[in-house]
C-alpha positions as CSV (number, residue, x, y, z in Angstrom):
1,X,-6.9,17.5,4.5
2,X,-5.6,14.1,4.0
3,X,-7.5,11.3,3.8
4,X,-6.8,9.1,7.0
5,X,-6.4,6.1,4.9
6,X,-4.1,7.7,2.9
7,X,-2.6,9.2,6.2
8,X,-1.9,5.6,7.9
9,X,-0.6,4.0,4.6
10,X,2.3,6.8,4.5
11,X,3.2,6.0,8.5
12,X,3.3,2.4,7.4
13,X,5.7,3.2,4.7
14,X,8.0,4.5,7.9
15,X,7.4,1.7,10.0
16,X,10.4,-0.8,10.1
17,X,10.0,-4.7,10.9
18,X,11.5,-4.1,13.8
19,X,9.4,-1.2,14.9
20,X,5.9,-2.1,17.6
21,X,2.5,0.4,17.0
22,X,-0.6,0.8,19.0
23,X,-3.4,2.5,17.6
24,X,-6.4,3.2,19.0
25,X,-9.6,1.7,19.0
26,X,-12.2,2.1,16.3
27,X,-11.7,3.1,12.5
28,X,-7.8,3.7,13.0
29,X,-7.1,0.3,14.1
30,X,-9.7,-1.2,11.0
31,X,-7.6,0.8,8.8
32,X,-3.7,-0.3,10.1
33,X,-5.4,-3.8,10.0
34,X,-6.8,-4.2,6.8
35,X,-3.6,-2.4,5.2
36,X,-0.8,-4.6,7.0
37,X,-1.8,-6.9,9.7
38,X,1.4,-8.0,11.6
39,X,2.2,-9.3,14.9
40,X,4.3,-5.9,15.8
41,X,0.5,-4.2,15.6
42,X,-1.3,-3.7,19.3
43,X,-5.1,-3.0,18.3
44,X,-6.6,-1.4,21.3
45,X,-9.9,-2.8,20.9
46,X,-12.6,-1.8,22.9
47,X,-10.0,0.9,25.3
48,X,-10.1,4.3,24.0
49,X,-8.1,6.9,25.6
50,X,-5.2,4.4,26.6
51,X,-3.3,4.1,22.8
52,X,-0.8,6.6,24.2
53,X,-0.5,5.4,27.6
54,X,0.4,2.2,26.5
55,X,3.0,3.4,24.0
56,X,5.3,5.1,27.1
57,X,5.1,2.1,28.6
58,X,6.3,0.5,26.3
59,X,9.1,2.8,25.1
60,X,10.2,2.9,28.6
61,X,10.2,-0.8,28.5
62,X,11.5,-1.6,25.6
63,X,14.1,1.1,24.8
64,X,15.6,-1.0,21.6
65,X,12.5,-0.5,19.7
66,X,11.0,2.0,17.9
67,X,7.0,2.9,19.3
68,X,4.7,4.0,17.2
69,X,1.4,5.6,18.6
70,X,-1.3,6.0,16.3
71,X,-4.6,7.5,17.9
72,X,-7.4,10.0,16.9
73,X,-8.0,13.0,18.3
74,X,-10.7,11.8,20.6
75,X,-8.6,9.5,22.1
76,X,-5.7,11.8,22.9
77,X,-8.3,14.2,24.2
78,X,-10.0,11.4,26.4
79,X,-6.4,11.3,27.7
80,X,-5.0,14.8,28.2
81,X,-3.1,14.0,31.5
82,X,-1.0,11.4,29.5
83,X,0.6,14.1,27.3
84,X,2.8,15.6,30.4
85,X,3.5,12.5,31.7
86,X,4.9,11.3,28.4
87,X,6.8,14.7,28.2
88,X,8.4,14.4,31.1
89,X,9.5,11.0,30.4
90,X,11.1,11.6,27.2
91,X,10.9,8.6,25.5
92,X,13.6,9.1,22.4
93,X,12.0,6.2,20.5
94,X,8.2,7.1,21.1
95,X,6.6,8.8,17.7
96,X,3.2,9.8,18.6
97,X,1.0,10.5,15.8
98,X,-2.7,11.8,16.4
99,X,-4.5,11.7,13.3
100,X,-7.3,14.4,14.0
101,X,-10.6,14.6,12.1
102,X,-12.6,16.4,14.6
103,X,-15.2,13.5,15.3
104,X,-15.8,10.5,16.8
105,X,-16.3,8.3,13.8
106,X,-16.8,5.4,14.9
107,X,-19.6,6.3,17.3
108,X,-21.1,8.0,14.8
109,X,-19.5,11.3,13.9
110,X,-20.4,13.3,16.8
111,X,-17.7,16.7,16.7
112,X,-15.0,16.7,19.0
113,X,-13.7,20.0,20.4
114,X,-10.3,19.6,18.2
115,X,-11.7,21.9,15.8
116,X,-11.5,24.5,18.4
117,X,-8.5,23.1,20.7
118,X,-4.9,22.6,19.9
119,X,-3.5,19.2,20.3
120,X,0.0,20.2,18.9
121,X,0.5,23.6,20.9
122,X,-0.8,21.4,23.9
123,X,1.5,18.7,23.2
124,X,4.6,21.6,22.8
125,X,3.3,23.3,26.7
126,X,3.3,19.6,28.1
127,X,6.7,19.4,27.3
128,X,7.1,17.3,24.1
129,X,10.4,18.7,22.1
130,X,9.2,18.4,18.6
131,X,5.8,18.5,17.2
132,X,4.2,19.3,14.0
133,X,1.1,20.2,12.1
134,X,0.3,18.6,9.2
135,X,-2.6,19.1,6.4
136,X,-0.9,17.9,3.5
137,X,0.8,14.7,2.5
138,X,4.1,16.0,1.7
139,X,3.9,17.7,4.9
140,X,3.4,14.5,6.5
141,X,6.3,12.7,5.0
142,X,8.5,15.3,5.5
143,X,7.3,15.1,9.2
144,X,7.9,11.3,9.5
145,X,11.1,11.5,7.5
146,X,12.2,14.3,10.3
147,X,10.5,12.2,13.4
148,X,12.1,8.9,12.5
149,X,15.4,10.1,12.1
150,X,15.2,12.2,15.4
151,X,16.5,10.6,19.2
152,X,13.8,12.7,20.7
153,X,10.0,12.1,21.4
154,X,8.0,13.7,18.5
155,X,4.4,14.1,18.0
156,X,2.9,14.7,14.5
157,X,-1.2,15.9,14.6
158,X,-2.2,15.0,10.9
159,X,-5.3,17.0,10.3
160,X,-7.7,13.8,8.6
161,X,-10.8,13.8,6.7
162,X,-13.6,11.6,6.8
163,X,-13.2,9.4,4.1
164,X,-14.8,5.8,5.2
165,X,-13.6,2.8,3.3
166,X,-17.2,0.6,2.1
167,X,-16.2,-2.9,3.7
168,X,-13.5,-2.0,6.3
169,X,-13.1,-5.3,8.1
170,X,-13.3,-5.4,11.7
171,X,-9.8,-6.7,13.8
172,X,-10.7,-10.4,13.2
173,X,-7.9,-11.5,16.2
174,X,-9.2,-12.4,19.4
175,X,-7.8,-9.8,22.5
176,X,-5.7,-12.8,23.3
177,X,-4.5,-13.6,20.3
178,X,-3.5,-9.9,19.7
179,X,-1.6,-9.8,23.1
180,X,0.0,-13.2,22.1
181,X,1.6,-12.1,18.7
182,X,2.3,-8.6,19.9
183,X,4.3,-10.3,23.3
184,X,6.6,-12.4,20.7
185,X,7.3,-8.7,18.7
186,X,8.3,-7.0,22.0
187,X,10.8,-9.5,22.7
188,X,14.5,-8.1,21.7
């Protein structure tokens, strides 16, 4: 398994200027923060489950950008009925990354039910046209190499470990000032 951190510092390595991620709430969104805070980052503080919600909206919305969606796997399972629905909008510029470790972290490790349910395969029988299991790095980077040069909607699960980071800040940006300095990112 890769380490998450590790994980989220290769997706960043992907992710243009130009380019608008989400992540979900908790650990993943500490992590993007801490690694490179810019205004093109939505934290989704405090609203787990709607990381992937939010992306189609926005891919739908703002078809000259490239969305990135970067959510753990108890988000994406709080949210199951958002997987068809993205499907069967297609999104071309919506890369949907679910980086799995099997636990909620941030509430305390409690096991999720990834360990014995299938995000990818459920992502394929939604409808998604691409998707891809990861547990290695160069796995992943041959993944996001593949995804960001596609015109489809891809999903990549990234099988994660547990590694916490001692000192992880928090997101030290207000709700308000996060919406402000991601609505001047959005614009074209």
């Amino acid at each position: 398994m890769i380490a998450r951190y590790q994980a989220i510092e290769r997706i960043l390595s992907h992710i243009q200027s130009n380019d608008l991620v989400v992540s979900t709430t908790g650990m993943i969104s500490r992590e993007l923060f801490s690694l490179d805070d810019r205004p093109g980052n939505f934290y989704m503080i405090g609203s787990m489950g709607l990381a992937s919600a939010m992306g189609l909206g926005l891919a739908i919305q703002a078809p000259h950008k490239r969305i990135f969606v970067l959510e753990g796997d108890g988000s994406a399972l709080m949210s199951l009925g958002t997987l068809p629905l993205i499907a069967s909008e297609g999104p071309p510029n919506l890369v949907h990354v679910i980086l799995d470790n099997e636990v909620y972290e941030s509430t305390g490790g409690q096991a999720s039910i990834s360990s014995r349910f299938d995000l990818d395969q459920t992502a394929t029988s939604a409808g998604y046209p691409w998707t891809r299991r990861v547990d290695g790095i160069e796995e992943l980077e041959s993944a996001l190499m593949e995804a960001t040069n596609a015109s489809h909607l891809s999903l990549i699960l990234v099988k994660v470990g547990i590694a916490p980071i001692e000192g992880i800040p928090r997101v030290s940006h207000t709700p308000e000032e996060i919406r402000d300095r991601f609505k001047t990112a959005v614009q074209p």
